[in-house]
C-alpha positions as CSV (number, residue, x, y, z in Angstrom):
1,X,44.2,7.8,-12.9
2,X,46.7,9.6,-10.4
3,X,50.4,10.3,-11.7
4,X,53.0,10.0,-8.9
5,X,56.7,10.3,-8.8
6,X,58.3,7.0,-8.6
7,X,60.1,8.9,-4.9
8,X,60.0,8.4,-1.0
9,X,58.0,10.6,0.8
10,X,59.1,9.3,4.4
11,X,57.1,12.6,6.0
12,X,53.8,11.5,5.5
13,X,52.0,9.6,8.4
14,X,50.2,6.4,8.6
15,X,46.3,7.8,8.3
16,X,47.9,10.4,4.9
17,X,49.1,7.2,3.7
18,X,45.6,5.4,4.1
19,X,43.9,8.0,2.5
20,X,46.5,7.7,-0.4
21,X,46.2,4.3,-0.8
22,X,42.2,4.6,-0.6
23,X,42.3,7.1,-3.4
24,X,44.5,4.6,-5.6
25,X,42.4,1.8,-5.2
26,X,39.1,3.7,-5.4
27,X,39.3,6.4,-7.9
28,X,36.9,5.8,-10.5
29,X,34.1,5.3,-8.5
30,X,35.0,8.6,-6.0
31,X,35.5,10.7,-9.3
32,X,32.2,9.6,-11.2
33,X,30.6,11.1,-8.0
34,X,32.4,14.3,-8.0
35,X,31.2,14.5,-11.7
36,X,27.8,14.2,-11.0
37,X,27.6,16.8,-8.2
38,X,27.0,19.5,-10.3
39,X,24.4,18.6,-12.3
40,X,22.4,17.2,-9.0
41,X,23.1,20.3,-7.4
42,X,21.7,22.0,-10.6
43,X,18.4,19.9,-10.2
44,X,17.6,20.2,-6.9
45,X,18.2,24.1,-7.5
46,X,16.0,24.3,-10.3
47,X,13.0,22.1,-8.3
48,X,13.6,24.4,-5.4
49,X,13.1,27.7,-8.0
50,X,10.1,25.8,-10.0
51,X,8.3,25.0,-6.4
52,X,9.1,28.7,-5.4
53,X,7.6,29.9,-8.6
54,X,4.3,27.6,-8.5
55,X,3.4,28.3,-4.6
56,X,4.4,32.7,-5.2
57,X,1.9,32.5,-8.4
58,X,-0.4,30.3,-6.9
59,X,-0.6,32.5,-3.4
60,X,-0.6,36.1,-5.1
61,X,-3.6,34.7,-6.9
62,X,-5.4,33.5,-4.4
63,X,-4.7,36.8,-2.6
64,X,-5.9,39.0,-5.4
65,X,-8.8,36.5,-6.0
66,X,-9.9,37.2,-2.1
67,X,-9.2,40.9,-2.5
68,X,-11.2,41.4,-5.2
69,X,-14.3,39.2,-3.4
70,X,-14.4,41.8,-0.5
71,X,-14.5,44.1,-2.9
72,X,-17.3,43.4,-4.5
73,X,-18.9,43.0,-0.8
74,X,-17.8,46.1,0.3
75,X,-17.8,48.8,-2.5
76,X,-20.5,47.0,-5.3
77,X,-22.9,45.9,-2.5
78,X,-23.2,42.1,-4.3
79,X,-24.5,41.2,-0.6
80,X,-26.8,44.0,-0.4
81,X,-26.3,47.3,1.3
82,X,-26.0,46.4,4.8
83,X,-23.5,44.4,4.3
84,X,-21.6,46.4,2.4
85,X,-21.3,48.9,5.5
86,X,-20.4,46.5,7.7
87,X,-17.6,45.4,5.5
88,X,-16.4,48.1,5.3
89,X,-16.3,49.6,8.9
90,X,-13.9,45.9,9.5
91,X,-11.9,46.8,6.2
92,X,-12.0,49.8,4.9
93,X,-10.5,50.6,1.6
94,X,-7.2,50.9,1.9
95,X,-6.4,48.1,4.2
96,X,-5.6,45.3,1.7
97,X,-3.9,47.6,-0.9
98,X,-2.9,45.1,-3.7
99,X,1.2,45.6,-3.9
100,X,1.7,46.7,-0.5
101,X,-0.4,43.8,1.4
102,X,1.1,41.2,-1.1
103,X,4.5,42.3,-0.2
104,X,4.0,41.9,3.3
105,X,2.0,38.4,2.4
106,X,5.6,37.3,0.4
107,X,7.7,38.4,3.6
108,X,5.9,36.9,6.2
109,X,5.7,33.1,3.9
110,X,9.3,33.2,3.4
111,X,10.3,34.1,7.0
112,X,7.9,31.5,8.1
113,X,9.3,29.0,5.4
114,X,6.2,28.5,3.4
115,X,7.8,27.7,0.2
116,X,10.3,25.2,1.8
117,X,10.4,21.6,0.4
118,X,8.2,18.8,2.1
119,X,4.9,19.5,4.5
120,X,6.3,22.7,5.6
121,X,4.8,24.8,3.0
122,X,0.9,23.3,3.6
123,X,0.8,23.6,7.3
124,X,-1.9,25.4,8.4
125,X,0.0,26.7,11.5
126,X,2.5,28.0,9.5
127,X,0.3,29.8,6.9
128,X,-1.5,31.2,9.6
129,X,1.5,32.6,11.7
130,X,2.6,34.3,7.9
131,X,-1.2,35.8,7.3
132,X,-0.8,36.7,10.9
133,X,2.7,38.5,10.3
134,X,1.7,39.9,6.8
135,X,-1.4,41.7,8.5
136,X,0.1,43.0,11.4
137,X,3.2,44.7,8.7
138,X,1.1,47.2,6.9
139,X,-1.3,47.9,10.3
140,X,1.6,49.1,12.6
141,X,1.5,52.2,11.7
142,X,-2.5,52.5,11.9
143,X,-2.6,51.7,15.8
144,X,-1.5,55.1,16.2
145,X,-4.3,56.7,14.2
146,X,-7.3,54.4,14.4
147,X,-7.0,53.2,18.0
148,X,-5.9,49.7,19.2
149,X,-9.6,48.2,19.6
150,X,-10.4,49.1,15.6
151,X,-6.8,47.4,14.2
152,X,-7.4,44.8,16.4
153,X,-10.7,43.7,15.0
154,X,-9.6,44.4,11.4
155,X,-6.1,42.4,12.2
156,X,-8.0,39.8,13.2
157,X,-10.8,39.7,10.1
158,X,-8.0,40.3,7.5
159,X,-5.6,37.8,8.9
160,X,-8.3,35.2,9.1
161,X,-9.7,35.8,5.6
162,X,-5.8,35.9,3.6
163,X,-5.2,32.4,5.9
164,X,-8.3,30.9,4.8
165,X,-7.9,31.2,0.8
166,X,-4.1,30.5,1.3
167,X,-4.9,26.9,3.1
168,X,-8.0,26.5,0.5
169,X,-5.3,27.5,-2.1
170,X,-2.3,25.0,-1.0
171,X,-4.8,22.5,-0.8
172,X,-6.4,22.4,-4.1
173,X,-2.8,23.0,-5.9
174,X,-1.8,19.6,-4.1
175,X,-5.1,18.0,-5.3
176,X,-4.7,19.3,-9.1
177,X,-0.9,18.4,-8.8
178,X,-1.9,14.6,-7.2
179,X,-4.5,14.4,-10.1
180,X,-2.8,16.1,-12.9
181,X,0.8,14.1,-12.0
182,X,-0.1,10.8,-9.7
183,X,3.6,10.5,-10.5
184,X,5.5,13.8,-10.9
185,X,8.1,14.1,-13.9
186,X,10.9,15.8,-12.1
187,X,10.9,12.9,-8.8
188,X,14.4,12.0,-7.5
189,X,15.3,8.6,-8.4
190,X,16.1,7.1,-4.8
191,X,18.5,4.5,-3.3
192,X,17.9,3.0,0.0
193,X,20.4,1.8,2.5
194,X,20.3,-0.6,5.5
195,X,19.1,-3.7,6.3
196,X,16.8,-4.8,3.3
197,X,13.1,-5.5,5.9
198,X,13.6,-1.8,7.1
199,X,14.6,-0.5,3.4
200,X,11.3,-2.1,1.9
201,X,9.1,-0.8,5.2
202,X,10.5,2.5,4.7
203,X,9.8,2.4,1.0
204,X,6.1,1.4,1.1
205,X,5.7,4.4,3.2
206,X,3.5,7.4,2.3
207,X,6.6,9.5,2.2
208,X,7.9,7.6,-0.8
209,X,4.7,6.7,-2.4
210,X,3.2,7.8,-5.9
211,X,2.7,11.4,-5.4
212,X,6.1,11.5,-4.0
213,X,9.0,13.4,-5.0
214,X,10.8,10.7,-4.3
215,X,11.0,7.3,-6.6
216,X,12.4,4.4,-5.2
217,X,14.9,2.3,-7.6
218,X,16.5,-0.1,-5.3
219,X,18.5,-0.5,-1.8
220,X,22.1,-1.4,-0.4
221,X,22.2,-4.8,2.3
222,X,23.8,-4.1,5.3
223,X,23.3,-7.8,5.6
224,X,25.9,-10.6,4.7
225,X,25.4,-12.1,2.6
226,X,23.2,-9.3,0.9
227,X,19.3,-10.3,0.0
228,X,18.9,-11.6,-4.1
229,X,16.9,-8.2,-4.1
230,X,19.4,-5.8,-3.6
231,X,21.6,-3.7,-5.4
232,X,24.5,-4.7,-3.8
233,X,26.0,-4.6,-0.4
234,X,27.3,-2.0,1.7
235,X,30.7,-2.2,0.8
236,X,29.6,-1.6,-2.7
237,X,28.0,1.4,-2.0
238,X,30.0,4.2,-4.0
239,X,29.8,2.2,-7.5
240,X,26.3,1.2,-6.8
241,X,25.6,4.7,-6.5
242,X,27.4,5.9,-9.6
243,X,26.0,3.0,-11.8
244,X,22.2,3.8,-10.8
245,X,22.8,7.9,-10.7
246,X,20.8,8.2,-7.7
247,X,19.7,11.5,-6.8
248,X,18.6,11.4,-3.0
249,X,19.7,8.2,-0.6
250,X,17.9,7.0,2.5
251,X,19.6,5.4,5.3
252,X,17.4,3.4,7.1
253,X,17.9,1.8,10.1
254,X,21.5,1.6,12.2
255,X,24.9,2.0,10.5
256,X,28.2,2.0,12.1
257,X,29.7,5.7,12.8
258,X,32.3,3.9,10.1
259,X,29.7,3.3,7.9
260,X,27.4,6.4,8.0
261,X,30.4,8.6,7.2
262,X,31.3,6.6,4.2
263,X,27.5,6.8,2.9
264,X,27.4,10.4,3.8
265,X,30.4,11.2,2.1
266,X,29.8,9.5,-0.9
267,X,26.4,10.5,-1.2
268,X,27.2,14.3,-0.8
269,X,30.1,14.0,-2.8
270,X,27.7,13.2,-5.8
271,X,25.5,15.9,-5.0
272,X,22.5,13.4,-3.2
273,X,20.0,14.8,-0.8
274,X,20.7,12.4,2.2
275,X,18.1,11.3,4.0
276,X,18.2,9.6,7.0
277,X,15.2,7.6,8.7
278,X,15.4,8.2,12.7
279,X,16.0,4.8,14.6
280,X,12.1,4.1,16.4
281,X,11.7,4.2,20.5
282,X,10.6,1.1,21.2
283,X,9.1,2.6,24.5
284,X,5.8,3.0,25.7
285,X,4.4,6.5,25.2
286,X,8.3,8.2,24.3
287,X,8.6,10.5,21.6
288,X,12.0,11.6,20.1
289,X,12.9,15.4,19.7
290,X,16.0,16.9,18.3
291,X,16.9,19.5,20.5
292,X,20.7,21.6,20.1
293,X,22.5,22.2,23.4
294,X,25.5,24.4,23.1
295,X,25.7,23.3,19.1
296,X,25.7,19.8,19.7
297,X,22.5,18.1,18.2
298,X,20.9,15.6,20.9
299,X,18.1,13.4,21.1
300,X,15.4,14.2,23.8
301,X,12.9,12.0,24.3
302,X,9.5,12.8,25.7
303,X,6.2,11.6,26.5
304,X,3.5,13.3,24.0
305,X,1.5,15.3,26.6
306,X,0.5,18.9,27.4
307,X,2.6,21.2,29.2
308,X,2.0,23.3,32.2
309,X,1.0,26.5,30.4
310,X,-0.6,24.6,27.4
311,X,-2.4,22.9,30.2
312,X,-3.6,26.7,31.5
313,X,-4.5,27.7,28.5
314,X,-6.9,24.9,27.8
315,X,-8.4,24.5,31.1
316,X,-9.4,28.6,30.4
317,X,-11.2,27.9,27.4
318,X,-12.5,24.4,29.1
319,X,-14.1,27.1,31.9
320,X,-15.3,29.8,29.6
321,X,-16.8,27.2,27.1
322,X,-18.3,25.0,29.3
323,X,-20.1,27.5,31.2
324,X,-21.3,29.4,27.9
325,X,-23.0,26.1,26.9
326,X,-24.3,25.5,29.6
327,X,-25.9,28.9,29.5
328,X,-27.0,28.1,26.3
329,X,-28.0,24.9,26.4
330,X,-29.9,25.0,29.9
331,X,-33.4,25.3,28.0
332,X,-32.5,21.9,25.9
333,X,-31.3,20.2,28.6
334,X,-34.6,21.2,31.0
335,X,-36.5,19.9,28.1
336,X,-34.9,16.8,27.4
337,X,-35.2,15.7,31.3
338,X,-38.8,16.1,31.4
339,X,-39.1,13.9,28.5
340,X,-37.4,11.0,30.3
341,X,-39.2,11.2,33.3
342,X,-42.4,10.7,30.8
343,X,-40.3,8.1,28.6
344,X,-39.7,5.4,30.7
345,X,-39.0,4.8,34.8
346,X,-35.9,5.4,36.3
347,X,-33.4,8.6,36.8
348,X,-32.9,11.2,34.9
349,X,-28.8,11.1,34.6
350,X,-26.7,8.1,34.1
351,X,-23.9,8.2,36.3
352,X,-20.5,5.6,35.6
353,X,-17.4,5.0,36.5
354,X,-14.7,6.2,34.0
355,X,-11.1,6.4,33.5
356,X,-9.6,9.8,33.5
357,X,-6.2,12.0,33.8
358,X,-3.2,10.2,35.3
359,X,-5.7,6.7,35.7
360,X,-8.1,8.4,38.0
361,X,-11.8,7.2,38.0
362,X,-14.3,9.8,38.0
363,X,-18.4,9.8,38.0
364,X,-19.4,10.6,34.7
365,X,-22.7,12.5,33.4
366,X,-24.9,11.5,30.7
367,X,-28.8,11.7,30.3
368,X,-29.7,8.2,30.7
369,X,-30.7,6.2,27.5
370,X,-31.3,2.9,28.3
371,X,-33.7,1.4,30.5
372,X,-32.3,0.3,34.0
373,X,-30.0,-2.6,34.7
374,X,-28.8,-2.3,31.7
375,X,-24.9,-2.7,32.4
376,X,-25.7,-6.0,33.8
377,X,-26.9,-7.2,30.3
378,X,-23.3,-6.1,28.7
379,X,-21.6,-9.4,29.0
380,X,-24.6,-11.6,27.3
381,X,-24.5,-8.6,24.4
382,X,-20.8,-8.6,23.8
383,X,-20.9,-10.9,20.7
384,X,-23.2,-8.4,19.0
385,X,-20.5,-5.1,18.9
386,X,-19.9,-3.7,16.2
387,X,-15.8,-3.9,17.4
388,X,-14.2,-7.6,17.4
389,X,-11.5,-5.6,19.9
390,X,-13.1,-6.0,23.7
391,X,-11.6,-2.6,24.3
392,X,-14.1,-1.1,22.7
393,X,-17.9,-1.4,23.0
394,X,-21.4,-0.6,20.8
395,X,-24.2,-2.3,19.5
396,X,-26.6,-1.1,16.9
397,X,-30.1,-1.8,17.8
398,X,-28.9,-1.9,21.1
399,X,-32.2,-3.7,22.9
400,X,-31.3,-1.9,26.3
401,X,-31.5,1.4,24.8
402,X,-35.0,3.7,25.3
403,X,-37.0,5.3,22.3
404,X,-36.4,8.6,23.3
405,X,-32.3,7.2,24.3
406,X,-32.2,6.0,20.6
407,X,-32.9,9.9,19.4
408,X,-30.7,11.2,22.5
409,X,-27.8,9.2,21.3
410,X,-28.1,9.9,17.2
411,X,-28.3,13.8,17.9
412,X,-25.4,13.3,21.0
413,X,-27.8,15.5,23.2
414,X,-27.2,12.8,25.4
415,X,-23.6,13.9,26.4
416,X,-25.0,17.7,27.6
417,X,-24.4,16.9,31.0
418,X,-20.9,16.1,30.8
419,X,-20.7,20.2,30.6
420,X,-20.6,19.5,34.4
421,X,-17.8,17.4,34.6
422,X,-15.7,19.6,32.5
423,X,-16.8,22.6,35.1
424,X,-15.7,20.2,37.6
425,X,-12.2,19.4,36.3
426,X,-13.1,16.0,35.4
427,X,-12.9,16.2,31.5
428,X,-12.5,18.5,28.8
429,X,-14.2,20.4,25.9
430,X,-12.3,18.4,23.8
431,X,-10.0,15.4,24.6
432,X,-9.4,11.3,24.2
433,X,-12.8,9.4,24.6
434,X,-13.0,8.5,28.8
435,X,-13.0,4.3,28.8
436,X,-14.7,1.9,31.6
437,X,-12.1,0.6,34.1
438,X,-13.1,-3.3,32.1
439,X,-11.8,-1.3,28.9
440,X,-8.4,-0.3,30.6
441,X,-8.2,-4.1,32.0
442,X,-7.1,-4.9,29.0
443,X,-4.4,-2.1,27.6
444,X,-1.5,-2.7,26.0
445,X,1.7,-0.3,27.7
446,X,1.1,2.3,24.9
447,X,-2.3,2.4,25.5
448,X,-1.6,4.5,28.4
449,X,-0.4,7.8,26.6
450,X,-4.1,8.4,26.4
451,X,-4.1,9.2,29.6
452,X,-1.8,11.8,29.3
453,X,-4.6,14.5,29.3
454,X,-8.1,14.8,30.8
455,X,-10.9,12.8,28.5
456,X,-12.9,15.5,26.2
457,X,-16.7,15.7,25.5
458,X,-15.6,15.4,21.7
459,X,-12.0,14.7,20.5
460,X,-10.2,13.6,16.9
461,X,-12.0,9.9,17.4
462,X,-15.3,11.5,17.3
463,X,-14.9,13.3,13.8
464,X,-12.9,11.6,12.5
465,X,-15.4,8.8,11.9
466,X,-16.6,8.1,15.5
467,X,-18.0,4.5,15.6
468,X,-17.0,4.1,12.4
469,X,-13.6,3.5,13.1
470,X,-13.8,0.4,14.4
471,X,-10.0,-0.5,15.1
472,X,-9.0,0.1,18.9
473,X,-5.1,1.0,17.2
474,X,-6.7,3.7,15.0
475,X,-8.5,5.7,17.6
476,X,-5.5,5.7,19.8
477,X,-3.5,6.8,17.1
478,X,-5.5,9.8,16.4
479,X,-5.5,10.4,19.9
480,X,-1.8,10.0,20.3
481,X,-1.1,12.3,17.6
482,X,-4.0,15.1,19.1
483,X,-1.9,15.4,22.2
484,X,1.7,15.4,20.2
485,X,0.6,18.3,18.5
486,X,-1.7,20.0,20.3
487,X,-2.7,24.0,19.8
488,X,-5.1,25.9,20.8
489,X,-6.6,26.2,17.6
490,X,-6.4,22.7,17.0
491,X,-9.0,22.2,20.0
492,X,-11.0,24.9,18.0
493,X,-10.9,23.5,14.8
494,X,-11.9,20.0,16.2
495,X,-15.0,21.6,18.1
496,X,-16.0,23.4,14.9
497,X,-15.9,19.8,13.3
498,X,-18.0,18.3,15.8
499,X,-21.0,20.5,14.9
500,X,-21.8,18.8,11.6
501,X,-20.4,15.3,12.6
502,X,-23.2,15.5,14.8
503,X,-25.8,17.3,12.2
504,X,-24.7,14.1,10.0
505,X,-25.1,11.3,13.1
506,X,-22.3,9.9,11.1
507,X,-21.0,6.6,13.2
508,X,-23.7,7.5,16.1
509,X,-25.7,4.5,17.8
């Protein structure tokens, strides 16, 4: 394959003469790779161009489709005439003006990297901050003319209303696309690498499932000898991946530094996308972040919990919230205490011991809705939960519960007065469910992380299912993940949720 001249070349060092001999005993292999390059780097530039062509189309349209609704509000009264003039006082004609708003729209997606490959391009964070940037871009220039309260308002309407039918949009495109193509035609034909128990875990993930982009064909043992399964080994690697034409490769689990440079090279040399599962932090409550320092990539690892202006930020609305319902709700609540004293004997509020912030106890407020003694009765009861797991606790038909308790507890008016403990700093609007100090008892070490934050009234358990979701690992998952990635709108989003998971009384006993 190589011509050389039959001569001395006593210059060369010991590592030029490895790579030499490397290339000699290696090249058709190494050059079947190089010939592929170009035509994998011409699919993966075409997806990329047919994804950037689907999601522009797809998000004009919704756009224009939106435009022309408040339209039809605003200047054809289909809502009647009131209407109409309140429309347009928020946005006036002019204000979404078809080419210019959509050119801003197309700006602030790409800057935000809304047509990127993978979840980045359904995010509803990261459509929002685009909406938000595509509205402010053709409103500048009003501020000056209109006044700051005015833009404001309209900022806010027309940002809102372009994010909504963009998220509605993504969404139903994934749907159609899931139901149209369970399997889509142009997938990556995939080769896994590592040891083969983390190659097969990592391929019956969701990231490599049917509606993937990614179709797994086979995997490469780190093991010796290499499972019956496999491809081949390790060593192998380079003519296994010319013979199967793999387009993307995932390295799971640890590889040498030797190693992973061989795989990387090889794989980049044939024009792969290279993949590369992170190694999992087998430590209670740590997540891993990459993080550059002075251009070197590191590691940092972190416990998934709210920092200190994060924590400001929420214990704000917590304050404002809390005390607006309460405001509110003060009429409901008066009502709902005289009842009880006419239901059956005994207080008014059921106060417990609960497991907070940090493993704190605090008293928690609820209206009471059982009839009294009725914690001493839990032990006898505990074969009749719903959950097999002892961390967790309910009974339908509960005998201890009250008549008026049983309605209390379906509609959740029963957890009003924890409004107080929120005002107090005790809990939150919206947070991990607060457990009895028996519940804790029994934890597991990364059962803790729930702790991270202060328990909420209402939180991702509660509507996501609620009792429902009867394994103990679920709900801290959700959990878990709330306070990994939490937002402000996220809290928002979660207490707009809880309105009709309680209208339903789905999972409520």
């Amino acid at each position: 394959m190589f011509e050389s001249a039959p001569v001395e070349v006593p210059s060369r060092s010991g590592a030029e003469r490895r790579v030499l001999d490397d290339r000699r005993r290696n090249p058709p292999a190494r050059l079947g790779l190089q010939r592929r390059a170009q035509s994998n780097f011409r699919r993966h530039f075409l997806r990329g161009l047919h994804r950037f062509a689907v999601l522009l189309t797809a998000d004009l349209g919704s756009f224009y489709i939106m435009r022309e609704l408040v339209r039809a509000v605003r200047e054809r009264g289909v809502l009647g005439e009131t209407v109409a003039v309140q429309v347009q006082r928020v946005v006036p004609t002019g204000i979404l003006n078809g080419w210019q708003f959509a050119a801003a729209l197309f700006v602030g997606l790409l800057v935000l990297g809304s047509y990127g490959a993978g979840d980045r391009r359904r995010g509803a964070k990261r459509l929002f901050l685009a909406c938000a940037l595509a509205t402010a871009l053709p409103l500048w220039m009003t501020i000056w003319t209109r006044g700051v309260e005015v833009v404001a308002l309209q900022y806010g309407v027309t940002a809102t209303l372009v994010w909504f039918g963009l998220l509605a949009e993504r969404r139903l495109l994934e749907s159609v696309i899931r139901r149209v193509r369970p399997r889509p035609s142009d997938t990556l034909t995939t080769l896994f690498v590592g040891a083969s128990e983390a190659c097969r875990a990592t391929a019956e993930t969701p990231a490599f499932g049917m509606d993937s982009e990614y179709k797994p064909i086979g995997f490469v043992d780190t093991h010796i000898p290499p499972s019956r399964e496999a491809l081949g080994h390790i060593v192998d690697f380079a003519r296994v991946l010319h013979e199967t034409a793999a387009e993307a490769i995932v390295i799971c689990g640890y590889l040498s530094d030797q190693r992973f440079h061989d795989i990387v090279d090889a794989a980049l040399t044939s024009g792969c996308k290279v993949l590369s599962v992170p190694r999992s932090i087998n430590i209670a409550g740590v997540e891993p972040h990459l993080v550059w320092r002075r251009e070197q990539a590191l590691v940092e690892l972190t416990t998934p919990t709210l920092r200190g202006g994060q924590m400001l930020a929420k214990r704000v609305v917590d304050l404002v919230g809390a005390t607006i319902a309460l405001v509110l709700a003060s009429p409901v609540m008066l009502f709902v205490a005289v009842l009880l004293k006419f239901d059956s004997p005994g207080p008014v509020f059921f106060r417990q011991n609960r497991v907070g912030r940090g493993g704190g106890l605090f008293k928690i407020f609820k209206f009471r809705t059982m009839v009294a003694g009725a914690d001493e009765r839990r032990e006898e009861l505990q074969q009749q939960s719903i959950y097999t797991d002892r961390r967790l606790f309910k009974i339908v038909d509960d005998p201890r519960v009250t008549r008026l308790g049983s309605l209390l507890r379906r509609t959740s008016l029963d957890e009003l007065p924890q409004l107080y403990n929120v005002l107090k700093g005790d809990m939150s609007l919206v947070g991990p469910r607060p457990p009895l100090p028996s519940e804790v008892a029994l934890y597991e070490a990364h059962h803790y992380a729930r702790f991270d934050v202060k328990p909420g009234i209402t939180g991702p358990w509660q509507v996501n299912g609620r009792n429902a979701i009867t394994d103990f690992e679920r709900i801290v998952d959700l959990e878990t993940s709330y306070i990994r990635n939490w937002s402000l709108s996220s809290d928002i989003i979660i207490l707009l949720e809880t309105v009709p998971a309680v209208l339903r009384m789905r999972g409520a006993h």
